[in-house]
N, CA, C and O atoms as CSV, one atom per row, in Angstrom:
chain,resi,resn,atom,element,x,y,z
A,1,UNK,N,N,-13.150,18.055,-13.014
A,1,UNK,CA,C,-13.763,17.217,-12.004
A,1,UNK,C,C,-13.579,15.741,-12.398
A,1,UNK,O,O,-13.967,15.270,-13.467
A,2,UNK,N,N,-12.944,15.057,-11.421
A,2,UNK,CA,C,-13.138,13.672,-12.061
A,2,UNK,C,C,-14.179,12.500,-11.622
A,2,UNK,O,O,-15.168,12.892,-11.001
A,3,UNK,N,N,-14.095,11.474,-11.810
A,3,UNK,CA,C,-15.210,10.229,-11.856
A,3,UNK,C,C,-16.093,10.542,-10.134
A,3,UNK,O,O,-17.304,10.661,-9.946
A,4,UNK,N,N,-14.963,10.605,-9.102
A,4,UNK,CA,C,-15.864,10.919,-7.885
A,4,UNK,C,C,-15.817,12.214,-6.820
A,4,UNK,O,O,-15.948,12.413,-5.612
A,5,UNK,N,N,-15.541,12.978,-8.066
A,5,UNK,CA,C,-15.827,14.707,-7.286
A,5,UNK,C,C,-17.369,14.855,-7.626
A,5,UNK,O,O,-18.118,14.448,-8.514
A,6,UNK,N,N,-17.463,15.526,-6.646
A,6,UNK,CA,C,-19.053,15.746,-6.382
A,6,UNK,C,C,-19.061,17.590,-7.003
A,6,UNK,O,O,-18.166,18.434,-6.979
A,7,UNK,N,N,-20.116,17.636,-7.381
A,7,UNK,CA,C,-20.394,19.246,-7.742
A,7,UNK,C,C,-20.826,19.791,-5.818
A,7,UNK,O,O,-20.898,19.031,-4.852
A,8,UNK,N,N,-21.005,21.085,-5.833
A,8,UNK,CA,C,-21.126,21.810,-4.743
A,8,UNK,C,C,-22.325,21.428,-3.659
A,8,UNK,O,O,-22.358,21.234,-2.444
A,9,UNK,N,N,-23.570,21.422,-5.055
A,9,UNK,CA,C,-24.944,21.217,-4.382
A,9,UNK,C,C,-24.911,19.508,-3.931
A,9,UNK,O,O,-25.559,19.013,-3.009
A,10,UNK,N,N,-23.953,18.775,-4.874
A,10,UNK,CA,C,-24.233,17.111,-4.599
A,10,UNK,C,C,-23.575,17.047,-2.740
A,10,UNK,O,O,-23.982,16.363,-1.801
A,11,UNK,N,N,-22.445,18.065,-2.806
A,11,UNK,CA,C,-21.445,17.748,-1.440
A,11,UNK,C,C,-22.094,18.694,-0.327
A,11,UNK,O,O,-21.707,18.623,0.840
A,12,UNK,N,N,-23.315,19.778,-0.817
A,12,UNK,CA,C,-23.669,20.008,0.090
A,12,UNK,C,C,-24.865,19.080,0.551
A,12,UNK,O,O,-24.957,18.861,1.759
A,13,UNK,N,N,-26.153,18.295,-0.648
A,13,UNK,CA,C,-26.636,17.902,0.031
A,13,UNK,C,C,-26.174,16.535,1.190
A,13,UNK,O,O,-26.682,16.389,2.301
A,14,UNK,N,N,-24.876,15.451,0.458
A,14,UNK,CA,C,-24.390,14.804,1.751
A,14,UNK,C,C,-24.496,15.067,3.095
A,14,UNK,O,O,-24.962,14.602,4.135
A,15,UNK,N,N,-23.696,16.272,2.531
A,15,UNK,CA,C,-23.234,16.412,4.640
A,15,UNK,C,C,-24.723,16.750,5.171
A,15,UNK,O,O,-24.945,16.458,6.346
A,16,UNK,N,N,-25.810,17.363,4.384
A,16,UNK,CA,C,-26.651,17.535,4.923
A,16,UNK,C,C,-27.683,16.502,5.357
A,16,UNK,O,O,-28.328,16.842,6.349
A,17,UNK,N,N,-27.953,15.426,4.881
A,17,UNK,CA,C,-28.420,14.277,4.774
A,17,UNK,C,C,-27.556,13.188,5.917
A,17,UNK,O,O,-28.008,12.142,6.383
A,18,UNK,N,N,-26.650,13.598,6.095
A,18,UNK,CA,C,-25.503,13.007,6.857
A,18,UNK,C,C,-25.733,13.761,8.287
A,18,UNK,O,O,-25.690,12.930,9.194
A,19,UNK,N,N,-25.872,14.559,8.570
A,19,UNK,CA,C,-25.995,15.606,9.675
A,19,UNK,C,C,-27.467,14.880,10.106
A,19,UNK,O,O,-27.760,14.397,11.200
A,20,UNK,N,N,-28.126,14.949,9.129
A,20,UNK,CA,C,-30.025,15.079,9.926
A,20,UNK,C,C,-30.231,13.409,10.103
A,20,UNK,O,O,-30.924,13.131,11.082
A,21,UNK,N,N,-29.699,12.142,9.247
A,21,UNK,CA,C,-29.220,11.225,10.294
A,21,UNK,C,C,-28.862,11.122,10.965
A,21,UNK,O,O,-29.372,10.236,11.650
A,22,UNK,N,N,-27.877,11.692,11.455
A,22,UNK,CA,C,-27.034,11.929,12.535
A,22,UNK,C,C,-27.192,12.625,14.019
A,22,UNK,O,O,-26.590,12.531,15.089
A,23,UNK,N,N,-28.491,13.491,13.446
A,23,UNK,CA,C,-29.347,13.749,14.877
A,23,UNK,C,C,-30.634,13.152,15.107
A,23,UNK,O,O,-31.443,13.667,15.879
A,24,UNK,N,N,-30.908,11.884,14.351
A,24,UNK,CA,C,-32.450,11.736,14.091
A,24,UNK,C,C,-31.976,10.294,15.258
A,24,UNK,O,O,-30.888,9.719,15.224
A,25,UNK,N,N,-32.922,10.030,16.044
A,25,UNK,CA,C,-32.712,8.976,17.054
A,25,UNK,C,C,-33.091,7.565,16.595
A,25,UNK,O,O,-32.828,6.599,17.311
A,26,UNK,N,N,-33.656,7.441,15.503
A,26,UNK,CA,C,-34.328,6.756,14.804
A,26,UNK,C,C,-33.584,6.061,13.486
A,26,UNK,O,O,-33.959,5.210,12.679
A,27,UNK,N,N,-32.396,6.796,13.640
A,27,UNK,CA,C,-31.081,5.952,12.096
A,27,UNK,C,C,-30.391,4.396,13.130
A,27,UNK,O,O,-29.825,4.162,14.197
A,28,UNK,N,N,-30.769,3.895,12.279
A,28,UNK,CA,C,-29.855,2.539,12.615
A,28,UNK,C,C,-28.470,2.451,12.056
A,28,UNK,O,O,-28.235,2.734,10.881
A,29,UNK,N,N,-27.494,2.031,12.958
A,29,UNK,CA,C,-26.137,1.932,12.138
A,29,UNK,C,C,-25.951,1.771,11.065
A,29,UNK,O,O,-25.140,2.474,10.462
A,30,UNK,N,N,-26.641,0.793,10.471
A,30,UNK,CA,C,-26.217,0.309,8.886
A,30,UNK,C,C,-26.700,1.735,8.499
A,30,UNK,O,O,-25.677,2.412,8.396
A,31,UNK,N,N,-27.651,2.401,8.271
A,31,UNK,CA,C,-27.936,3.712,7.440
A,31,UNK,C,C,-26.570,4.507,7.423
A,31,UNK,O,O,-26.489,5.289,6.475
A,32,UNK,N,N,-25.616,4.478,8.165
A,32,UNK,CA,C,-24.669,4.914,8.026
A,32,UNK,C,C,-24.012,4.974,6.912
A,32,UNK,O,O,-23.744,6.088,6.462
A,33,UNK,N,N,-23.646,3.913,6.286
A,33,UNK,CA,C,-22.963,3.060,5.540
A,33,UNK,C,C,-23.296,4.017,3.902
A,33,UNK,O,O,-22.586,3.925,2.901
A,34,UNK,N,N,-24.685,4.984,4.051
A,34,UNK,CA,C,-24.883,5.769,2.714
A,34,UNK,C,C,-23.869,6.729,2.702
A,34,UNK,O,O,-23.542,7.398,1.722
A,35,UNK,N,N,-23.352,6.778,3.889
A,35,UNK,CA,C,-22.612,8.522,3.939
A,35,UNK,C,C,-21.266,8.107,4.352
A,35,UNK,O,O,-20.453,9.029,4.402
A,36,UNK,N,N,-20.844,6.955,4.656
A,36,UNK,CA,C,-19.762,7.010,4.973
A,36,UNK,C,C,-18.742,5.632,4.548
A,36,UNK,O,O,-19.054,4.450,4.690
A,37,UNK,N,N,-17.802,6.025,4.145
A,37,UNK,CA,C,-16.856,4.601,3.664
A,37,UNK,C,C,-15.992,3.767,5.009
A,37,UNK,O,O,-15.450,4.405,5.912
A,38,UNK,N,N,-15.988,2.303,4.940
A,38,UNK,CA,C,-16.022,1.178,5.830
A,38,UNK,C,C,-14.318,1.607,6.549
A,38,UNK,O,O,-13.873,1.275,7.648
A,39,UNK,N,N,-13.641,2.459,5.440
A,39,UNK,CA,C,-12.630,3.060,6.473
A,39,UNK,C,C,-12.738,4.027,7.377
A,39,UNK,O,O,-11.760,4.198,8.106
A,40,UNK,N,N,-13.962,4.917,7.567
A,40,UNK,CA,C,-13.963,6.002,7.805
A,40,UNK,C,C,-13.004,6.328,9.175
A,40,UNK,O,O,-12.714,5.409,9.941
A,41,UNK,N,N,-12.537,7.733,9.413
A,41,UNK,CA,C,-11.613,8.024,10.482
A,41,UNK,C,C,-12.448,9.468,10.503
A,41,UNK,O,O,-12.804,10.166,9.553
A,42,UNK,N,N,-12.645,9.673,12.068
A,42,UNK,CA,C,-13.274,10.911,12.983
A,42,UNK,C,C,-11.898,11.516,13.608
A,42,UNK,O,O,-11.490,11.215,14.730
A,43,UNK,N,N,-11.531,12.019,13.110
A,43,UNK,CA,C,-10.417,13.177,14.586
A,43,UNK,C,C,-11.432,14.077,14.773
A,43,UNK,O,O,-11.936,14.631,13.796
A,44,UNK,N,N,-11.997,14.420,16.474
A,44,UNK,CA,C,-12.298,15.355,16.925
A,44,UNK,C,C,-11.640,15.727,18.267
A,44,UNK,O,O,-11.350,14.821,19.048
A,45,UNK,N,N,-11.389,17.010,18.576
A,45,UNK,CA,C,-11.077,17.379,19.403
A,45,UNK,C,C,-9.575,16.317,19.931
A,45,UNK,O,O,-9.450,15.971,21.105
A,46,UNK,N,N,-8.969,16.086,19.286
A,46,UNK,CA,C,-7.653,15.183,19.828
A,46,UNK,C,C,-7.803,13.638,19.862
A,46,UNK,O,O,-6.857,12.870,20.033
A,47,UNK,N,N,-9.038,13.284,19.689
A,47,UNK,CA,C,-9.527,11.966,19.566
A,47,UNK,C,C,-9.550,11.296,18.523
A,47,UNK,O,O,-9.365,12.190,17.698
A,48,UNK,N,N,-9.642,10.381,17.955
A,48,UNK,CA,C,-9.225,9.246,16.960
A,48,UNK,C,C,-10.438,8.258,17.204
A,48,UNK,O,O,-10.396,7.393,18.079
A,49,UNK,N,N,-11.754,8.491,16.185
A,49,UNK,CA,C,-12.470,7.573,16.149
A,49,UNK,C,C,-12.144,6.928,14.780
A,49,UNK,O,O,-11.636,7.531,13.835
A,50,UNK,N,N,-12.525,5.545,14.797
A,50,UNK,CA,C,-12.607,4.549,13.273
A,50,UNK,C,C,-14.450,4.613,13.070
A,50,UNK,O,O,-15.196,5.292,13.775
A,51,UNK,N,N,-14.803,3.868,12.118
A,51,UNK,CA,C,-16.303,3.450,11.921
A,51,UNK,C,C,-16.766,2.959,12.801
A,51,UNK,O,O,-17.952,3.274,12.899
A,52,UNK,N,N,-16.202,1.845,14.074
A,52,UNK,CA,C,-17.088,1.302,14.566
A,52,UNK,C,C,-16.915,2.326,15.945
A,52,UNK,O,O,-17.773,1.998,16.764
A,53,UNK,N,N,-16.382,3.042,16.263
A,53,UNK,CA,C,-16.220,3.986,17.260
A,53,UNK,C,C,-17.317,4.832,17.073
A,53,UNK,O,O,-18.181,5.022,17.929
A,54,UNK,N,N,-17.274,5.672,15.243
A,54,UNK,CA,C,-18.372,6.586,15.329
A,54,UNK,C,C,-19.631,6.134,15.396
A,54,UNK,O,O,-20.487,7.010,15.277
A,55,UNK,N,N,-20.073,4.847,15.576
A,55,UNK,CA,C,-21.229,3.979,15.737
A,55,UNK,C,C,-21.713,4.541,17.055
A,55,UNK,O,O,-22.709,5.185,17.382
A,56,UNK,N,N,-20.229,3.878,17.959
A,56,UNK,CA,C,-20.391,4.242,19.472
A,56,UNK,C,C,-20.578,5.066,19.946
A,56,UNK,O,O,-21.042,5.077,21.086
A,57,UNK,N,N,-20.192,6.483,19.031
A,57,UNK,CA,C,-20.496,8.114,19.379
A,57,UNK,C,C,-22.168,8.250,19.228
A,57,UNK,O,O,-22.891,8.658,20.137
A,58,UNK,N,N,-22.773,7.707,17.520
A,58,UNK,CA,C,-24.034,8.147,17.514
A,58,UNK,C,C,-24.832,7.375,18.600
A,58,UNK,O,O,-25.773,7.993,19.098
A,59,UNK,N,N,-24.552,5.891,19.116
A,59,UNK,CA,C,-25.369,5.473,19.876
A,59,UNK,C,C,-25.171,6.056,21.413
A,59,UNK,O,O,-26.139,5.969,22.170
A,60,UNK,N,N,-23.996,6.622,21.871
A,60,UNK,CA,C,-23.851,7.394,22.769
A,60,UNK,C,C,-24.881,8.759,23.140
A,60,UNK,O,O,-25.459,8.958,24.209
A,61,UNK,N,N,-24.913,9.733,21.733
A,61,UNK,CA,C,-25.606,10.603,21.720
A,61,UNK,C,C,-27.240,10.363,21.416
A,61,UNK,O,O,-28.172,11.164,21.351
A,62,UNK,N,N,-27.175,8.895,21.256
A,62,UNK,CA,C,-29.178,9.076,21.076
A,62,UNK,C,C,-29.116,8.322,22.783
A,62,UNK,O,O,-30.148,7.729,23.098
A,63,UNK,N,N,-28.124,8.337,23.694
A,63,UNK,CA,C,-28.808,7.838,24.639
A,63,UNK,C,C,-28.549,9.029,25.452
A,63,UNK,O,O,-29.223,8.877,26.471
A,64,UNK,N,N,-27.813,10.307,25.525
A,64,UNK,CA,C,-27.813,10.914,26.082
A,64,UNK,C,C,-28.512,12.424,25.469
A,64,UNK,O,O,-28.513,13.395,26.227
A,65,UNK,N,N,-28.957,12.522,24.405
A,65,UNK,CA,C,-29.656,14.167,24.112
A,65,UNK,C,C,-30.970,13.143,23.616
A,65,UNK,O,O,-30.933,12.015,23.124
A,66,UNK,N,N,-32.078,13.987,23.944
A,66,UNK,CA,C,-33.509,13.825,22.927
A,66,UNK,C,C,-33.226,14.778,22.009
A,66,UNK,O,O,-32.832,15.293,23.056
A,67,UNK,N,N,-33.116,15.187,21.540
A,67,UNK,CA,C,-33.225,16.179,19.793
A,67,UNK,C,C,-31.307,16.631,19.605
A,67,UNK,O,O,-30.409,16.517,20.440
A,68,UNK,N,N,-31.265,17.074,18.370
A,68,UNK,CA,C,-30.273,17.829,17.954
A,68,UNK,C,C,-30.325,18.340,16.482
A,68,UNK,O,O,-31.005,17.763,15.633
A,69,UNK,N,N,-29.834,19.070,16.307
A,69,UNK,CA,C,-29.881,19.987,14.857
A,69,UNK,C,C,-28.579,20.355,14.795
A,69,UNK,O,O,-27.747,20.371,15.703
A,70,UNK,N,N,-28.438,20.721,13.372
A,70,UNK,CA,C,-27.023,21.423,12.625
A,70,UNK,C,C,-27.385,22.449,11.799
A,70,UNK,O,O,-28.330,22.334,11.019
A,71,UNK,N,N,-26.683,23.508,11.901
A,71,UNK,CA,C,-26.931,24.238,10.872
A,71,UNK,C,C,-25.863,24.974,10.620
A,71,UNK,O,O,-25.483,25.728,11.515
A,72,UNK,N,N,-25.085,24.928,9.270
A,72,UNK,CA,C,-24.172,25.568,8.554
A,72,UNK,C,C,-24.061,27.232,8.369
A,72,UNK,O,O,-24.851,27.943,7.749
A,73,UNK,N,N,-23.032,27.584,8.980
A,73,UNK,CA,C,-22.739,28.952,8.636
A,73,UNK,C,C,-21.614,28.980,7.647
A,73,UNK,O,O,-21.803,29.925,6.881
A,74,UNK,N,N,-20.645,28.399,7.390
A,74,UNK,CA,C,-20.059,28.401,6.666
A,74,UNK,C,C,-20.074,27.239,5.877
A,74,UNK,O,O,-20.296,26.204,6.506
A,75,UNK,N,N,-19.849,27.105,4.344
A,75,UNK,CA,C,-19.651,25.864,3.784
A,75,UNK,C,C,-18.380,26.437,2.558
A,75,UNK,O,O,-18.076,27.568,2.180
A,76,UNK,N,N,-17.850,25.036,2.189
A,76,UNK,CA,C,-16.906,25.464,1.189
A,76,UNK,C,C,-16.419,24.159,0.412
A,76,UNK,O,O,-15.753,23.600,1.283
A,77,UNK,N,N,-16.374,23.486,-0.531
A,77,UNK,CA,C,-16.149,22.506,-1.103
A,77,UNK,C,C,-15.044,22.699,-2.575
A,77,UNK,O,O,-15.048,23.701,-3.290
A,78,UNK,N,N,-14.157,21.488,-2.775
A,78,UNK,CA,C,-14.181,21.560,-4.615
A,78,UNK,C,C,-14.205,20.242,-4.945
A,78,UNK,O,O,-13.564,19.865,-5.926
A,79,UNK,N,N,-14.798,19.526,-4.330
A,79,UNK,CA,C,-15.715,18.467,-4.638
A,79,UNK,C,C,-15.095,17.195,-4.413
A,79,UNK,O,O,-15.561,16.229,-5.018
A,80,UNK,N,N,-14.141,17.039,-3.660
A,80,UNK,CA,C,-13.796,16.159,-3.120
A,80,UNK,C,C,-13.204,16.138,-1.810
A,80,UNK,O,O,-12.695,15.170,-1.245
A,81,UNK,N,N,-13.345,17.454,-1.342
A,81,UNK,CA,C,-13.192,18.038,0.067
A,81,UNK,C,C,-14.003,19.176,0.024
A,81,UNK,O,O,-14.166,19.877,-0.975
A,82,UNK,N,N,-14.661,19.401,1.458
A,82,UNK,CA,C,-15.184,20.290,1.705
A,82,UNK,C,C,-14.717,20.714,3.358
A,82,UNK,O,O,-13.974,19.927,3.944
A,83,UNK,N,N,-15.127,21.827,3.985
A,83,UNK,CA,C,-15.167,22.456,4.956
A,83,UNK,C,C,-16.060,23.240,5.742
A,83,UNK,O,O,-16.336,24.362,5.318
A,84,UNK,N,N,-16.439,22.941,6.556
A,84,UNK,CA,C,-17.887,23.949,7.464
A,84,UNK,C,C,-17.401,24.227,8.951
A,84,UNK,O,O,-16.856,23.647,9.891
A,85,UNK,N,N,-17.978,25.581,8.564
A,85,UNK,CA,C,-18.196,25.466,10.061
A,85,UNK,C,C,-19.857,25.753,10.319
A,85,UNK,O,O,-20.701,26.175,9.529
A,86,UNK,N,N,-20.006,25.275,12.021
A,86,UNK,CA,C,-21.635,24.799,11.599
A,86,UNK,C,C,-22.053,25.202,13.581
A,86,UNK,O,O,-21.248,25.732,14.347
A,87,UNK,N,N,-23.259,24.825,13.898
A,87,UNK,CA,C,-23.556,25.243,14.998
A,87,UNK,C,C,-23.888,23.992,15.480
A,87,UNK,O,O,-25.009,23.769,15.024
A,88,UNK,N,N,-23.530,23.043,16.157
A,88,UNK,CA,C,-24.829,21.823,16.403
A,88,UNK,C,C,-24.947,21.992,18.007
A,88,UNK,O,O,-24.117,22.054,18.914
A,89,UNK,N,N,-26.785,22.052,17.919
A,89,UNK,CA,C,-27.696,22.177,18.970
A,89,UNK,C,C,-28.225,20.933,19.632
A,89,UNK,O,O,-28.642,20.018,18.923
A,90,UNK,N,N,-28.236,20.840,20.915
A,90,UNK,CA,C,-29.281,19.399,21.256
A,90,UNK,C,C,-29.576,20.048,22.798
A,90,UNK,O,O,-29.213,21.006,23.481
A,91,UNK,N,N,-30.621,18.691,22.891
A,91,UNK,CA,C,-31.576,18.912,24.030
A,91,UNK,C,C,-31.311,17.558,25.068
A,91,UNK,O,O,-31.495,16.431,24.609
A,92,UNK,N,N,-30.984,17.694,26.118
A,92,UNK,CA,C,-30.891,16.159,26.993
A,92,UNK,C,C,-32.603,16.018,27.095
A,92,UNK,O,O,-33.566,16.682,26.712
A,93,UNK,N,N,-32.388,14.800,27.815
A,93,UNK,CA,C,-34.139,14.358,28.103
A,93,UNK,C,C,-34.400,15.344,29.488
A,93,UNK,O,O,-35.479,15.705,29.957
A,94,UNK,N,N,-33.188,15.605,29.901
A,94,UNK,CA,C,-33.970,16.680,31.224
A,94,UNK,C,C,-34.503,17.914,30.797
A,94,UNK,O,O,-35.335,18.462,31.519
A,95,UNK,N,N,-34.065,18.574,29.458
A,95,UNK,CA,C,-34.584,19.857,28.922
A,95,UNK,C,C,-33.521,20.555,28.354
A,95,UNK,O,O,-33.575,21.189,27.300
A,96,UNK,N,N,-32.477,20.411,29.135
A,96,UNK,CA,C,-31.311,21.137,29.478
A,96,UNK,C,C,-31.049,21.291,27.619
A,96,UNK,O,O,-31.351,20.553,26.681
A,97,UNK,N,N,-30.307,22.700,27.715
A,97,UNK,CA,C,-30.042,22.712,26.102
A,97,UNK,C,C,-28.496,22.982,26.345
A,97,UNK,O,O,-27.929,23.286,27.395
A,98,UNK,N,N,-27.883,22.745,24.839
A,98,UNK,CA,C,-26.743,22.533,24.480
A,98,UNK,C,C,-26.311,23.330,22.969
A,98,UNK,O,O,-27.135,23.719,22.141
A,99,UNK,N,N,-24.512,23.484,22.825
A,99,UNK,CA,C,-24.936,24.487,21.724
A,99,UNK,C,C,-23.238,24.552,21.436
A,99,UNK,O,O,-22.413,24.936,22.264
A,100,UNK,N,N,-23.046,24.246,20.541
A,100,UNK,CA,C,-21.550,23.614,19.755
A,100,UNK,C,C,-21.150,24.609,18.527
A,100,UNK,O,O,-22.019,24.623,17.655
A,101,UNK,N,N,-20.408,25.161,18.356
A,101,UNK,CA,C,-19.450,25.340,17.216
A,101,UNK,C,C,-18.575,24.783,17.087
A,101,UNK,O,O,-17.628,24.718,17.871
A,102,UNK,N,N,-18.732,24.115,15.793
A,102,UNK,CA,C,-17.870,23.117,15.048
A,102,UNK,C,C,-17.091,23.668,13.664
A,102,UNK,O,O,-17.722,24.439,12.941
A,103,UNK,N,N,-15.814,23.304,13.312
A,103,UNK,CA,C,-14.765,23.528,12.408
A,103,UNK,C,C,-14.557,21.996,11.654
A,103,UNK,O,O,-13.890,21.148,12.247
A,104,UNK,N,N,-14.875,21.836,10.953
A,104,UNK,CA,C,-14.532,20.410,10.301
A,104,UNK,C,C,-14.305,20.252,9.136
A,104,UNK,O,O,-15.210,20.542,8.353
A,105,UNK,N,N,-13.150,19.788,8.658
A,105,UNK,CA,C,-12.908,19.329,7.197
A,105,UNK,C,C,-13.252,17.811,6.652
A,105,UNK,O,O,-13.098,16.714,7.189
A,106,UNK,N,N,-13.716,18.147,5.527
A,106,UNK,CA,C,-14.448,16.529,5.221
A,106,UNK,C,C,-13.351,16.132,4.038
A,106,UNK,O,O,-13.017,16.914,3.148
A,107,UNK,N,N,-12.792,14.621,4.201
A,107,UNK,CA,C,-12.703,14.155,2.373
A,107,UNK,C,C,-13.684,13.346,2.164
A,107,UNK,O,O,-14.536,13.007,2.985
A,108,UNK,N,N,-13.580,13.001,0.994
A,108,UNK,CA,C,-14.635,12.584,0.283
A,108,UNK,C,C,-13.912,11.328,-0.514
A,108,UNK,O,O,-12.770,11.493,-0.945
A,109,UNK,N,N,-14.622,10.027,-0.708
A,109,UNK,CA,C,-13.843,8.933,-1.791
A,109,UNK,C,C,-15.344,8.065,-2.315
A,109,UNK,O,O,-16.147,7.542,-1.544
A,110,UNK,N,N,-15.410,8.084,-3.373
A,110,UNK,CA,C,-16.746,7.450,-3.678
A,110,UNK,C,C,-18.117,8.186,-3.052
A,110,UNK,O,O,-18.967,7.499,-2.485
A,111,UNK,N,N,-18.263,9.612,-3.197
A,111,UNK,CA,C,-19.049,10.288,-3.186
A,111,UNK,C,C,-19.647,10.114,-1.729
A,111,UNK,O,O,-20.749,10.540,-1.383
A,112,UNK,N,N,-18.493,9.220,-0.694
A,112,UNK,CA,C,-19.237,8.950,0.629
A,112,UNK,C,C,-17.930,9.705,0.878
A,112,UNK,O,O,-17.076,9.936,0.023
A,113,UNK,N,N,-17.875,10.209,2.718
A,113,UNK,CA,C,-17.121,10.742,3.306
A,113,UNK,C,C,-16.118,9.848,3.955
A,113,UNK,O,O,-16.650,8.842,4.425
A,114,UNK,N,N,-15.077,9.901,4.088
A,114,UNK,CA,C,-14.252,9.100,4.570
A,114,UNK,C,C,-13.163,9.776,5.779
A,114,UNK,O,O,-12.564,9.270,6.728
A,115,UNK,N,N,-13.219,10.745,5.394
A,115,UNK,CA,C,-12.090,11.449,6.743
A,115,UNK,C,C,-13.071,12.581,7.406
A,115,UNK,O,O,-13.910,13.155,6.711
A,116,UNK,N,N,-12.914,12.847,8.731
A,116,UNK,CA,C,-13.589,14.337,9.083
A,116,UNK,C,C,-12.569,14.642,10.210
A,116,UNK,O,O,-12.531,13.920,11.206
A,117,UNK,N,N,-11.708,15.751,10.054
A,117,UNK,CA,C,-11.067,16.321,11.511
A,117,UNK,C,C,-11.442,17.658,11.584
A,117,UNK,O,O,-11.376,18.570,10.760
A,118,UNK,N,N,-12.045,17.570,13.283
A,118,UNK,CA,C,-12.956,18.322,13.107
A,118,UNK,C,C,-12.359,19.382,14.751
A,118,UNK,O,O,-11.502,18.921,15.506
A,119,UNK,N,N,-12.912,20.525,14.949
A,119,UNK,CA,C,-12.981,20.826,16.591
A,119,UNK,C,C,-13.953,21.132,17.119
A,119,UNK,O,O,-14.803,21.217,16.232
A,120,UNK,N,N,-14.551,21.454,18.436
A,120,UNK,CA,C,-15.924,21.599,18.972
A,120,UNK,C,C,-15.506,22.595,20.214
A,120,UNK,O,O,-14.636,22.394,21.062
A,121,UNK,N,N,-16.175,23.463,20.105
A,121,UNK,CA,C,-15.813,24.765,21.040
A,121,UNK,C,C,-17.558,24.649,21.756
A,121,UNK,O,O,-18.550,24.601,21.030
A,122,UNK,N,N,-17.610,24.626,23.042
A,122,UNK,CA,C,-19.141,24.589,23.639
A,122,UNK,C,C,-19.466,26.096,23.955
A,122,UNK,O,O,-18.927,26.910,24.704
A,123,UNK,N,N,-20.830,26.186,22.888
A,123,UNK,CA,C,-20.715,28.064,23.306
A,123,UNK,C,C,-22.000,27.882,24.931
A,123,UNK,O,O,-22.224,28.653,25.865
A,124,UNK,N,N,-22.496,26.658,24.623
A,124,UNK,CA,C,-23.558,26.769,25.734
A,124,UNK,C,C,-24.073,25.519,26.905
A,124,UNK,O,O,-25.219,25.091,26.765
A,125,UNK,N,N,-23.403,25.081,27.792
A,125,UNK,CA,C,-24.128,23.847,28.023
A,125,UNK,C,C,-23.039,23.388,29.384
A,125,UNK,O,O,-22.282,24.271,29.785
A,126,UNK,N,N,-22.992,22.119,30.011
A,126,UNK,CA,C,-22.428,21.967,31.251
A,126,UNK,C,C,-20.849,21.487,31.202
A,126,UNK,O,O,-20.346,21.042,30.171
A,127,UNK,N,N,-20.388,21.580,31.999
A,127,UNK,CA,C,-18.770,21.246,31.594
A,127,UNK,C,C,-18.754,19.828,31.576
A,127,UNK,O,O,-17.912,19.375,30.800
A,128,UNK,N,N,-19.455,18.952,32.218
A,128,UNK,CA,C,-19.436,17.380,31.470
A,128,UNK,C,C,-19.924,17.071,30.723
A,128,UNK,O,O,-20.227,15.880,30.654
A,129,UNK,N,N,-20.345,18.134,29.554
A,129,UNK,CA,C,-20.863,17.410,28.221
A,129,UNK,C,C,-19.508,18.245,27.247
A,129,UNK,O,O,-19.559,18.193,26.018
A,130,UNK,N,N,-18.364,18.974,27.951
A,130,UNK,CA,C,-17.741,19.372,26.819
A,130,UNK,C,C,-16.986,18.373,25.618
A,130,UNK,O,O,-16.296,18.753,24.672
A,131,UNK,N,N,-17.445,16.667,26.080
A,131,UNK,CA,C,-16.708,15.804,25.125
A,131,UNK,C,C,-17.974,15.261,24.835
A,131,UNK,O,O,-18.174,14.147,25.319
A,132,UNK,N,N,-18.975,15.814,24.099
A,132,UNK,CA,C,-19.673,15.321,23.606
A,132,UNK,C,C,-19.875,15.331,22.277
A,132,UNK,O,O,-20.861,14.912,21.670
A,133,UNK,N,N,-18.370,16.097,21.620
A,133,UNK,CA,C,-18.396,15.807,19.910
A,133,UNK,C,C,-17.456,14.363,20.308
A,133,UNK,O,O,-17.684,13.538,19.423
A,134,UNK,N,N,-16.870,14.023,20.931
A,134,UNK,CA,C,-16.735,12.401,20.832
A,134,UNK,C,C,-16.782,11.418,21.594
A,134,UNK,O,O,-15.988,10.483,21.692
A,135,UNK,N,N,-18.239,11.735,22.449
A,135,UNK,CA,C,-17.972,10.573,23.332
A,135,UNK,C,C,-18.186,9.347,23.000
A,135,UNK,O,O,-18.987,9.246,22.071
A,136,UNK,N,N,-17.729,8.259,23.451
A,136,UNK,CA,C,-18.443,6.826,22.992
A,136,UNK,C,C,-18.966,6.083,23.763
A,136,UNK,O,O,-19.292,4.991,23.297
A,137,UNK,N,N,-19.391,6.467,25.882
A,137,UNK,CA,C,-19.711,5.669,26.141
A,137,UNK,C,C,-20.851,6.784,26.976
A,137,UNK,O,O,-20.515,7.904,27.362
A,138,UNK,N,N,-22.194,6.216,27.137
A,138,UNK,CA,C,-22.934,7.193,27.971
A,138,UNK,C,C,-22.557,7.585,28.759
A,138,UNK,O,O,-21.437,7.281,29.169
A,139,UNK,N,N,-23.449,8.574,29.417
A,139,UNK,CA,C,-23.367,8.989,30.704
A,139,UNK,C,C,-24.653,9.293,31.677
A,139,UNK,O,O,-24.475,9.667,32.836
C-alpha cells in the first residue's frame, strides 16, 4: 500500500460520508471539497461532468427531490480504486418516490475521490427524471 491508498474500511467510510452529503439538503458546496479533488471528473450515463458541474448536479437535486439515500450492495476496493454498485432512493416534494441502480467506479488521489464513471438504470420513478444521475439544471 503506498502513501495514499486507503485500507478498505478508510475507502469504505469515504464514499459513505460522501454519499450521505450528497443526499443531505443541508451540505454547502465547499463541504464538498472533503471528498473530492479540485480536478474531479463525473462520467455518468454518457455525460461529462467537471467539479463545478457536479456542484450544479447536487444543487439541481436539492431543488428537485426532498430526501434521498444510498445504500451499497456491492462494494469492492484495493485502496486506491474502488467499485459499487448501490441503490439510490429519493423522494420529490410531491411524494412521488424514486429508485436508481447505480454501477460506479471510483479513483482515488489524496485519499479524496477524483474520477467516478458511473451508470444509472431507473428501477422506479417517471421517465423525466431518467437523467437525474446528471442533471444540472432544475426542473
Amino acid at each position: 500500500m503506498n502513501d495514499t491508498s486507503m485500507t478498505r474500511d478508510e475507502t469504505y467510510n469515504l464514499l459513505h460520508r460522501m454519499f450521505a452529503a450528497f443526499t443531505d439538503p443541508r451540505t454547502a458546496p465547499e463541504d464538498f471539497a472533503e471528498f473530492l479533488t479540485p480536478d474531479y471528473v463525473q462520467r455518468v450515463d454518457g455525460k461529462h461532468l467537471g467539479y463545478s458541474e457536479f456542484l450544479k448536479h447536487h444543487q439541481s437535486l436539492k431543488e428537485n427531490i426532498s430526501s434521498g439515500s444510498i445504500r451499497f450492495e456491492h462494494f469492492v476496493t484495493d485502496g486506491i480504486s474502488a467499485a459499487t454498485v448501490h441503490i439510490a432512493e429519493a423522494v420529490k416534494p410531491t411524494g412521488e418516490r424514486m429508485r436508481f441502480k447505480v454501477i460506479a467506479y471510483y479513483q482515488f488521489h489524496g485519499k479524496r475521490v477524483c474520477m467516478v464513471d458511473e451508470l444509472t438504470y431507473m428501477l422506479k420513478g417517471e421517465p423525466e427524471d431518467l437523467d437525474l444521475g446528471s442533471r444540472v439544471q432544475p426542473r
